[in-house]
PAVEXFI-428691 format. One record per atom (N, C-alpha, C, CB): residue in one letter; x, z, y. Coordinates in steps of 0.05 Angstrom, whole numbers, padded with zeros to 5 digits, always signed. Glycine has a CB too. Layout:
aXZY/...
This chain:
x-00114-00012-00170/x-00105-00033-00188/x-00129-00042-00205/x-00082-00023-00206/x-00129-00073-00210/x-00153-00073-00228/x-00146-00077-00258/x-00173-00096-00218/x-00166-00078-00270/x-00166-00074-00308/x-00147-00093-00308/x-00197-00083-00332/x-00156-00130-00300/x-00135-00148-00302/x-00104-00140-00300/x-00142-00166-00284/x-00097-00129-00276/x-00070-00129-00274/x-00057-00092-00285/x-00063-00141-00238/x-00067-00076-00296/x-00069-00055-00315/x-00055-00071-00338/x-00101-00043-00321/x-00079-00084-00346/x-00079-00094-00370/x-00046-00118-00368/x-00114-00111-00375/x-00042-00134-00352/x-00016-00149-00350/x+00004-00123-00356/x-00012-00166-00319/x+00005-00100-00336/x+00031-00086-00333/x+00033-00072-00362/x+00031-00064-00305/x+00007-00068-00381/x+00012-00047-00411/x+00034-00076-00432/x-00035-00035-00434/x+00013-00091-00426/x+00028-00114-00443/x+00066-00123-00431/x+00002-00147-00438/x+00067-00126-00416/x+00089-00126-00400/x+00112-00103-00412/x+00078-00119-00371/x+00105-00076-00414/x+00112-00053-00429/x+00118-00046-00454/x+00098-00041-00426/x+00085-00064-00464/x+00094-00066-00500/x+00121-00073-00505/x+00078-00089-00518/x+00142-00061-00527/x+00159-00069-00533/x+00158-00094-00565/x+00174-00044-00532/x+00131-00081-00577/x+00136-00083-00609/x+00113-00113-00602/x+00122-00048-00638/x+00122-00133-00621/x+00101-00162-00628/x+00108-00182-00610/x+00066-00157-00622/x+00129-00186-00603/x+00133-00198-00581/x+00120-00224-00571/x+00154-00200-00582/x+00123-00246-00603/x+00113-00260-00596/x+00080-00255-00594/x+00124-00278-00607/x+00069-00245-00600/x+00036-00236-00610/x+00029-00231-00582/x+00029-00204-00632/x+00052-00211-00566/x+00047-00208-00538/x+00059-00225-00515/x+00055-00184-00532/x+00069-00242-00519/x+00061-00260-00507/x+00047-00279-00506/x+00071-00265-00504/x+00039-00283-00525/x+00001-00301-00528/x-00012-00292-00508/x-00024-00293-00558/x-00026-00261-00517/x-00032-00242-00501/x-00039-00254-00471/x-00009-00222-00503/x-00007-00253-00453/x-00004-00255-00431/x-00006-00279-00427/x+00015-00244-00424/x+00004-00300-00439/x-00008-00324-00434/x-00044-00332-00435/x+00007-00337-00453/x-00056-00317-00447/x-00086-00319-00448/x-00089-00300-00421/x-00103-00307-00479/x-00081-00285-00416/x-00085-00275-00383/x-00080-00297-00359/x-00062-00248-00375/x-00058-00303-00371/x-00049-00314-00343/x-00074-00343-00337/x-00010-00326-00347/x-00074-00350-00365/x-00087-00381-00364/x-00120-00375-00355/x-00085-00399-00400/x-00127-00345-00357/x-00153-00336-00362/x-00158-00314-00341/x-00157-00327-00391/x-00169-00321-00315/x-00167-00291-00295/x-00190-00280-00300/x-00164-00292-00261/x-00213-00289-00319/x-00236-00270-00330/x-00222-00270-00358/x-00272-00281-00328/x-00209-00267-00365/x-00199-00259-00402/x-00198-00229-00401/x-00161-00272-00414/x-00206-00214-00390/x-00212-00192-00401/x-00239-00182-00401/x-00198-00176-00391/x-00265-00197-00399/x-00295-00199-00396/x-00305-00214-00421/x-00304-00214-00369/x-00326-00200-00439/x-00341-00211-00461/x-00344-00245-00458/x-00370-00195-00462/x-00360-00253-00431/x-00362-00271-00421/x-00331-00293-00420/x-00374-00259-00397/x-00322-00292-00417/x-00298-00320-00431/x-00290-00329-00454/x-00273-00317-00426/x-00300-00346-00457/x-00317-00354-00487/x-00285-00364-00504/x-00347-00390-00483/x-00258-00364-00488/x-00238-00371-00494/x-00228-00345-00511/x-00224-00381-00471/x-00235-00331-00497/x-00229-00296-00515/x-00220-00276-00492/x-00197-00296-00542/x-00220-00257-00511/x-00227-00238-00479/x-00215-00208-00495/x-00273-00235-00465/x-00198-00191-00473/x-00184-00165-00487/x-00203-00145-00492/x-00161-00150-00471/x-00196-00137-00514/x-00213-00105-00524/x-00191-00086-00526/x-00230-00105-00558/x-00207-00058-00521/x-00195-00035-00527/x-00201-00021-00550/x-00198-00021-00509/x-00187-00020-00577/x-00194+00005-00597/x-00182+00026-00599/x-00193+00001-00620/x-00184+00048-00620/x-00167+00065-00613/x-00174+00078-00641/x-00170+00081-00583/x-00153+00090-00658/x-00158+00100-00681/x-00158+00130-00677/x-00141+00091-00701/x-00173+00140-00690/x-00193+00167-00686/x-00175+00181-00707/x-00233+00164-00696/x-00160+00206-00704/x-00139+00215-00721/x-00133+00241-00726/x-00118+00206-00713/x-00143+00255-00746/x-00129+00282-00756/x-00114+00288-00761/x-00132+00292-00769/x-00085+00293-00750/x-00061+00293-00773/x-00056+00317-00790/x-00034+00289-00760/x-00069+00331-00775/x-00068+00362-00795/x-00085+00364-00805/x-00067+00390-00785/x-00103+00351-00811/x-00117+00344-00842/x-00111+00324-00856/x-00143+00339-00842/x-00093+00303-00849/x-00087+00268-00853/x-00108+00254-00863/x-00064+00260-00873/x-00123+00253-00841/x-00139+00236-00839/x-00155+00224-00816/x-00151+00242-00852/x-00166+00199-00825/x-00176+00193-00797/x-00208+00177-00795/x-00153+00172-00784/x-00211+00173-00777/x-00247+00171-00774/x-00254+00141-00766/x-00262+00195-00746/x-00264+00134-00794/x-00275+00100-00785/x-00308+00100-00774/x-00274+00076-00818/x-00317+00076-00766/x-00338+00074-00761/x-00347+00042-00788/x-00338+00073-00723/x-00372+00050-00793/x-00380+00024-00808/x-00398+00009-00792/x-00393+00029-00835/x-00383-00015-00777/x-00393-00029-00757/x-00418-00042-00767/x-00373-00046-00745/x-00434-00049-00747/x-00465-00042-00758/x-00459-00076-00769/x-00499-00031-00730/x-00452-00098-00739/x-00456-00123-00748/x-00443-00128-00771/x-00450-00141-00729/x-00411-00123-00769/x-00399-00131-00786/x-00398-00124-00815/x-00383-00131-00778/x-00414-00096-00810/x-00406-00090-00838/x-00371-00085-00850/x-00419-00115-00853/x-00363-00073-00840/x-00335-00067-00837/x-00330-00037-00831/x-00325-00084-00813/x-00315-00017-00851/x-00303-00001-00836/x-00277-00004-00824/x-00303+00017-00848/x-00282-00001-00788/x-00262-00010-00771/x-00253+00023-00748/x-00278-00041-00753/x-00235+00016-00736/x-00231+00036-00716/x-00250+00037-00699/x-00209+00033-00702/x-00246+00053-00680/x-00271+00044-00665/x-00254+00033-00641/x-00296+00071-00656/x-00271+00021-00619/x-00267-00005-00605/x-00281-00018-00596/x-00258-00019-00613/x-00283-00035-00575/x-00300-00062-00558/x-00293-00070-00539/x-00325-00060-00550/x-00309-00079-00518/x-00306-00087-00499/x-00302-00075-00478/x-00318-00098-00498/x-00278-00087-00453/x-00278-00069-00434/x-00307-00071-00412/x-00250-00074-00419/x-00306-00048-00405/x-00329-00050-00372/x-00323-00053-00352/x-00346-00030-00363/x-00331-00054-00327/x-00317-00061-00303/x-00319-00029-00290/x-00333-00090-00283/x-00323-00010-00305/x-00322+00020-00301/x-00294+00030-00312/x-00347+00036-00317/x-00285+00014-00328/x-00258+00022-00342/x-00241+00018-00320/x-00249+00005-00370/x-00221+00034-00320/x-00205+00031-00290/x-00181+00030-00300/x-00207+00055-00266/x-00180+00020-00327/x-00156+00014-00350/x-00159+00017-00380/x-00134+00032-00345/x-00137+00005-00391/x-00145-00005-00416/x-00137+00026-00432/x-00127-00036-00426/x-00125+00047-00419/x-00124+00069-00444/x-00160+00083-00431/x-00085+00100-00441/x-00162+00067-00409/x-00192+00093-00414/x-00216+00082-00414/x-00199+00117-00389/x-00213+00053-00426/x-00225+00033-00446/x-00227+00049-00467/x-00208+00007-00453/x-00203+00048-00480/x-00199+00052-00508/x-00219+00081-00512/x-00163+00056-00517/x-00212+00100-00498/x-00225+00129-00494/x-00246+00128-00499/x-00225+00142-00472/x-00251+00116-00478/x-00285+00114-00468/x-00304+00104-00501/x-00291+00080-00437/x-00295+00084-00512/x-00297+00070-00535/x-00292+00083-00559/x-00283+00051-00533/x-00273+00102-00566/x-00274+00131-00581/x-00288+00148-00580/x-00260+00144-00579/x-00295+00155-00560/x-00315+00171-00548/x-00338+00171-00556/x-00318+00166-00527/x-00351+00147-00552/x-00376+00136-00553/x-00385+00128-00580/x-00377+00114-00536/x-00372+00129-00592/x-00367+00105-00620/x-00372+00128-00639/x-00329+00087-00626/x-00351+00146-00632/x-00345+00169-00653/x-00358+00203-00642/x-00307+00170-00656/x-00374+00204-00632/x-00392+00217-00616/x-00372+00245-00600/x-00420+00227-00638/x-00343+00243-00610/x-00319+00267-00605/x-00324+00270-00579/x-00286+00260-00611/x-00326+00292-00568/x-00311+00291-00544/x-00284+00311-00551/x-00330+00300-00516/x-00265+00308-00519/x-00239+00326-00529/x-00222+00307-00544/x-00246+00353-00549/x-00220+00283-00548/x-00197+00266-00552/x-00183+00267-00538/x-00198+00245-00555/x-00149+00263-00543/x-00138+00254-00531/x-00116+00232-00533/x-00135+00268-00524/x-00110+00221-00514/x-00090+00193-00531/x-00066+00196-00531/x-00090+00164-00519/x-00053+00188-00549/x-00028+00183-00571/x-00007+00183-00542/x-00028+00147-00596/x+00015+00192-00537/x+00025+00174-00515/x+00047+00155-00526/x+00037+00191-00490/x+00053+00141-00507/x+00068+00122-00507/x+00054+00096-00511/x+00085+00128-00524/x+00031+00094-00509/x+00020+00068-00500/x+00007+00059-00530/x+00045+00045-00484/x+00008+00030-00521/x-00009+00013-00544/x+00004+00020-00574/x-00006-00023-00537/x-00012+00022-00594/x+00003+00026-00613/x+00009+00000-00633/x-00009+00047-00625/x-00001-00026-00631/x-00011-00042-00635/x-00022-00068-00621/x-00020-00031-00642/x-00021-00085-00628/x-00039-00114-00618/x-00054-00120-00643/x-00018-00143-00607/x-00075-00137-00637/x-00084-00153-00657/x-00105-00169-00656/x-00087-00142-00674/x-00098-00200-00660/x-00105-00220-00646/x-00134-00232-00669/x-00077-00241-00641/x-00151-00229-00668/x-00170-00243-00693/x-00198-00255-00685/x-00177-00221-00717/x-00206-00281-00698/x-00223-00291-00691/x-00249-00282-00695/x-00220-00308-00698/x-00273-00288-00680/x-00291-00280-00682/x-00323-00301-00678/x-00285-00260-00668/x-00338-00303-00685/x-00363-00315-00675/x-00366-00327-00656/x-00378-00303-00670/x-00373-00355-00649/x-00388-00365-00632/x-00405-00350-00610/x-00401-00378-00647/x-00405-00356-00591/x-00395-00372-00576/x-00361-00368-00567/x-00413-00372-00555/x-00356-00342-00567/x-00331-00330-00561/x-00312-00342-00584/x-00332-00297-00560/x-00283-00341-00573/x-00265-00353-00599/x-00240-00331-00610/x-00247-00384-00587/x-00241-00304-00603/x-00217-00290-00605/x-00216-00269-00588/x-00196-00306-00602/x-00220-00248-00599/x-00213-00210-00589/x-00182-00222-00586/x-00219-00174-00620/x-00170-00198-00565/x-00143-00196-00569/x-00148-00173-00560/x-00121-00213-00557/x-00144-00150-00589/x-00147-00124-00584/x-00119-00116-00580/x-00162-00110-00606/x-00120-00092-00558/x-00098-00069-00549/x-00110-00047-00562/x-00092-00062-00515/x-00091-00039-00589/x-00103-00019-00605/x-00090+00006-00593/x-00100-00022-00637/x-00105+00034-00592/x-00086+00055-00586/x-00095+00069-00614/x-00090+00073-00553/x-00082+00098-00608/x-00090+00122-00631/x-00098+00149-00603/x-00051+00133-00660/x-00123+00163-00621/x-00126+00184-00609/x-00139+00201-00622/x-00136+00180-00588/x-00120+00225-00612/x-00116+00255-00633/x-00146+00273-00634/x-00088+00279-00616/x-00154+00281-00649/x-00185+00289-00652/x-00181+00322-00643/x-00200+00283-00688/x-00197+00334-00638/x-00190+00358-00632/x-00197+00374-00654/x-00201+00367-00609/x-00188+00402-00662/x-00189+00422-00684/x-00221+00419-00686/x-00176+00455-00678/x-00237+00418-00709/x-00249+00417-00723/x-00274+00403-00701/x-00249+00442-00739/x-00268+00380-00692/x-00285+00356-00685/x-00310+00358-00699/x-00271+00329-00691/x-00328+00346-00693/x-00362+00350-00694/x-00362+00312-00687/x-00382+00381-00661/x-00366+00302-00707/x-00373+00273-00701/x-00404+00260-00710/x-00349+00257-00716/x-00417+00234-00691/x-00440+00227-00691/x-00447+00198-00700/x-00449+00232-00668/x-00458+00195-00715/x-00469+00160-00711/x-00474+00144-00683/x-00498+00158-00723/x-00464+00126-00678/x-00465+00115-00651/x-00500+00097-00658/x-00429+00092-00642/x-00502+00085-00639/x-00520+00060-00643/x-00501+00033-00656/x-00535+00052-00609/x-00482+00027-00640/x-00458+00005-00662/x-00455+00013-00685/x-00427+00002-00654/x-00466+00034-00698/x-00447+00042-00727/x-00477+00050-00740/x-00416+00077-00724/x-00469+00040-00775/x-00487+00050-00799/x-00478+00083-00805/x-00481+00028-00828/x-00451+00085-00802/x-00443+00104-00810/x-00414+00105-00793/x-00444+00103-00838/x-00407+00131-00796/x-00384+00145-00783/x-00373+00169-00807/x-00396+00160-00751/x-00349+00160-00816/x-00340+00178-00837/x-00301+00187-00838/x-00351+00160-00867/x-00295+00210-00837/x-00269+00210-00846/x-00251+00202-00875/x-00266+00232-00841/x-00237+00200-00862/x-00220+00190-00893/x-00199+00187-00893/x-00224+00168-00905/x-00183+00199-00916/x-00155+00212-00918/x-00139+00186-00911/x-00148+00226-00951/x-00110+00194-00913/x-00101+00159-00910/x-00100+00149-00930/x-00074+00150-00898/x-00096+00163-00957/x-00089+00135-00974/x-00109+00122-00983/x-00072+00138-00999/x-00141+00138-00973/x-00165+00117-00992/x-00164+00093-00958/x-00212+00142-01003/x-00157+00105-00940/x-00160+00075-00918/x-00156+00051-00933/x-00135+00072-00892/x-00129+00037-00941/x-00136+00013-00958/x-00158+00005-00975/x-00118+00011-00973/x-00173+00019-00988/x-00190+00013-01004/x-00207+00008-00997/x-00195+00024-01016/x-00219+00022-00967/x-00245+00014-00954/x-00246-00007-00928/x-00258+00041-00945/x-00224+00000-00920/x-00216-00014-00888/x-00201-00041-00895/x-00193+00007-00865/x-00201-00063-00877/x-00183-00088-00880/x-00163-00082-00872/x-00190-00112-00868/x-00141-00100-00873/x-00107-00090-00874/x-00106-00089-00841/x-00079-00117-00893/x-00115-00098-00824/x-00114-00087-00793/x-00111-00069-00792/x-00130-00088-00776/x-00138-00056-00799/x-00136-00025-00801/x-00113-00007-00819/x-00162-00018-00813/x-00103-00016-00832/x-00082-00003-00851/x-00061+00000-00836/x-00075-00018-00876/x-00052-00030-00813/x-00031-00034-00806/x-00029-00007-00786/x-00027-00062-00796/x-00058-00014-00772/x-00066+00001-00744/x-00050+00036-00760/x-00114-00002-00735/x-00055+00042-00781/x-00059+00067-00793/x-00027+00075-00792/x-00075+00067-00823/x-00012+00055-00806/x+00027+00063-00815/x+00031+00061-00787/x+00052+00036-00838/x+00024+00043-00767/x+00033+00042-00735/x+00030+00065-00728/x+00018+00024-00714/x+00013+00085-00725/x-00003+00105-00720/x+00027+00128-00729/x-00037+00105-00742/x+00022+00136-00765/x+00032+00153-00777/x+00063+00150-00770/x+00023+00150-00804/x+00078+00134-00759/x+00107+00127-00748/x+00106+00143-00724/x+00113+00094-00740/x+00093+00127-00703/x+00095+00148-00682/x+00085+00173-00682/x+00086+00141-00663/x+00073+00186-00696/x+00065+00211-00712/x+00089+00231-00704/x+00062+00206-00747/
């Protein structure tokens, strides 16, 4: 199966955002490269929030461009052989963990937001993934910094995506 039609059958599945996910699928359908950096219309990402619950807390990255503490996340590769091992792969890498593992029950989240020229719009498939007992984490090359943080200082540092991404998270918890 490829990422494209992966990626149709998770969205297909999502129950929660309906209308949000059907944009989504309508930018697939209208777009048979919409899941490649390269489609300047917008194109799907995988994030995935990095999560302690038996410490309650969880692990942002301070994205280098943006200047943002965000989940970690990007673009898929044509090595990803789906969007949860997108998301992985992208946790992984981001947050130097290995020994994650992901949340089940699928996407935890959508979230549609604009971005820079030339491209017009991420449509991220956010997941959550569980850190292992006393995780050892690294600075990526994308990141200034990589830091944990309890949940209730998340609002203070992170934008409300991330907050949402966080109560989505702590529900299915």
């Amino acid at each position: 199966m490829s990422l494209y039609d992966d990626a149709v059958l998770v969205l297909k599945g999502y129950e929660d955002q309906a209308e949000l996910r059907q944009a989504y699928l309508d930018h697939l359908a209208a777009h048979p490269d919409g899941m490649w950096k390269s489609c300047e219309a917008g194109h799907i990402t995988a994030s995935a929030l990095v999560i302690d619950p038996s410490r309650g807390r969880v692990l942002l990255t301070l994205h280098k461009k943006l200047r943002m503490w965000l989940q970690m996340g990007g673009h898929c590769e044509a090595q990803d052989a789906s969007l949860t091992a997108a998301a992985l792969r992208e946790a992984t890498e981001e947050s130097g963990i290995t020994g994650l593992s992901l949340l089940p029950g699928g996407p935890v989240r959508l979230d549609r937001h604009p971005i820079p020229a030339p491209c017009h719009w991420h449509f991220d498939v956010q997941y959550a993934v569980l850190a292992p007992q006393d995780a050892e984490h690294a600075i990526s090359e994308e990141s200034l910094d990589v830091r944990w943080f309890a949940y209730d200082e998340v609002p203070g540092v992170a934008d409300e995506s991330v907050v949402r991404l966080l109560e989505a998270t702590r529900a299915r918890l």
